[in-house]
C-alpha positions as CSV (number, residue, x, y, z in Angstrom):
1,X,-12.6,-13.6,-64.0
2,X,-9.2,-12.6,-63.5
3,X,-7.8,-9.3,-64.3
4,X,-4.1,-7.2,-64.2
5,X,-4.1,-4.0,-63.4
6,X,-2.0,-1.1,-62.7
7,X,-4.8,0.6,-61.1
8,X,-7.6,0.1,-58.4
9,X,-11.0,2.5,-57.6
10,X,-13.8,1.3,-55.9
11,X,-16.0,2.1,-58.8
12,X,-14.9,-0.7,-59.2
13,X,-17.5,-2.2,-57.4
14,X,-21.1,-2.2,-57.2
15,X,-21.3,-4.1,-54.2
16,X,-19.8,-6.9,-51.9
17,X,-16.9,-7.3,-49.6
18,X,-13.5,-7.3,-51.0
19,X,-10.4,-8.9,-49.9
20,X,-6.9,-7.1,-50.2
21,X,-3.5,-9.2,-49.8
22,X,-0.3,-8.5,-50.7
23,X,1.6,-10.5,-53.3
24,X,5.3,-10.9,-54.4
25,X,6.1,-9.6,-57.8
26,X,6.6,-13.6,-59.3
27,X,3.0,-14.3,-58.1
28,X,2.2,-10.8,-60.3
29,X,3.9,-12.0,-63.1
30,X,2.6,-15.7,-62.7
31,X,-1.1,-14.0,-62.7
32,X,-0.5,-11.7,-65.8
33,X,-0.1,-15.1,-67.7
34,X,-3.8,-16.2,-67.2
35,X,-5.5,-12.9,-66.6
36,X,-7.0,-10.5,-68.6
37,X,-4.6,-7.1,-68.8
38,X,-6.4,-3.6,-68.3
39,X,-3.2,-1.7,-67.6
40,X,-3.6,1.6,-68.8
41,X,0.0,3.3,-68.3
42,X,2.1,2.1,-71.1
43,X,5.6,2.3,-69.4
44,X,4.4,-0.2,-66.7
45,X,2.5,-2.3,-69.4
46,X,6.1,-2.4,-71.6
47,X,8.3,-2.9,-68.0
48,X,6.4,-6.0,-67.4
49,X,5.8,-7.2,-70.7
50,X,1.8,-7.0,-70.3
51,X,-0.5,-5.7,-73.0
52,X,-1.4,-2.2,-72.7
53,X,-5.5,-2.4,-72.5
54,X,-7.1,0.7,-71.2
55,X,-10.9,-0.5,-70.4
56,X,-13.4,-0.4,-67.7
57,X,-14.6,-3.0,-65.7
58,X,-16.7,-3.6,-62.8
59,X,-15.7,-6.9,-60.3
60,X,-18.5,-9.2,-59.6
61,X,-18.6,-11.9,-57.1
62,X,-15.3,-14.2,-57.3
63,X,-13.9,-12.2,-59.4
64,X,-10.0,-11.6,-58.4
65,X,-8.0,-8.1,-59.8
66,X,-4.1,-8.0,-59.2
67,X,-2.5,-4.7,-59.0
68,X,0.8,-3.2,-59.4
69,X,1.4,0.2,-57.9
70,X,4.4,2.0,-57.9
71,X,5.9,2.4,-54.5
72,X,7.5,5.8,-54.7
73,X,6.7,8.7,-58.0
74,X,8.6,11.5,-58.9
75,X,7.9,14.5,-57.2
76,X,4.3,15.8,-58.0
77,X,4.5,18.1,-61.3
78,X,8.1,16.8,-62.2
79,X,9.3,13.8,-64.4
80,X,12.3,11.6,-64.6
81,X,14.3,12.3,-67.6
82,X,16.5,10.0,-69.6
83,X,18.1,12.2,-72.6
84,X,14.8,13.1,-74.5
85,X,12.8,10.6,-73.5
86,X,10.8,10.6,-70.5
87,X,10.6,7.3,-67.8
88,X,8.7,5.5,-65.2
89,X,9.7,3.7,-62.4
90,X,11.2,0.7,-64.0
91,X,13.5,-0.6,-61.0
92,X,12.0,-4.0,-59.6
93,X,11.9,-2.5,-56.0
94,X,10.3,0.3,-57.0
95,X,6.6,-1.6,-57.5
96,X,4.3,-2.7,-54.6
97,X,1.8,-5.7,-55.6
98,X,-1.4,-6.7,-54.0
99,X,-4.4,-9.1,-55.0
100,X,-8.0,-7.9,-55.1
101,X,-10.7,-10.3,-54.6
102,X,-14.4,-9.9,-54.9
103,X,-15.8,-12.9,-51.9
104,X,-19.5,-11.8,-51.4
């Protein structure tokens, strides 16, 4: 199965080897066309146009999770604002991008 995600743990996991590459952000956005969303943070869900889906899932053999992760946050305890409304990272360099896959 293949997943998109804003977030990896290795709860993820019950067991195997898993492979990390990184990606460019037009082979993240190619994959969030035939992979299951779980992205769980709705500014990132909305910035790329992905369904927000918060769920749980645990990889299995084969299985193949890309992730985006922003690059750089806001200082820890303080937020961005933009008049009343607060905002996430939403400039394209600001995003890092990596594959996830489950081989054994």
């Amino acid at each position: 199965m293949k997943y998109i995600s804003n977030a990896f743990a290795a709860s993820m996991i019950n067991e195997g080897t898993v492979k990390f590459e990184k990606i460019s952000k037009e082979m993240f956005i190619n994959a969030g066309k035939t992979s299951k969303s779980i992205i769980g943070h709705p500014e990132i869900a909305q910035h790329f146009n992905l369904e927000l889906n918060r769920e749980s899932i645990t990889l299995e053999k084969g299985d193949v999770l890309f992730v985006v992760t922003p690059s750089k946050r806001p200082m820890e305890g303080k937020m961005v604002e933009d008049g009343a409304k607060y905002q996430f990272i939403t400039e394209d360099e600001g995003y890092e991008y990596r594959k996830i896959t489950v081989v054994e």
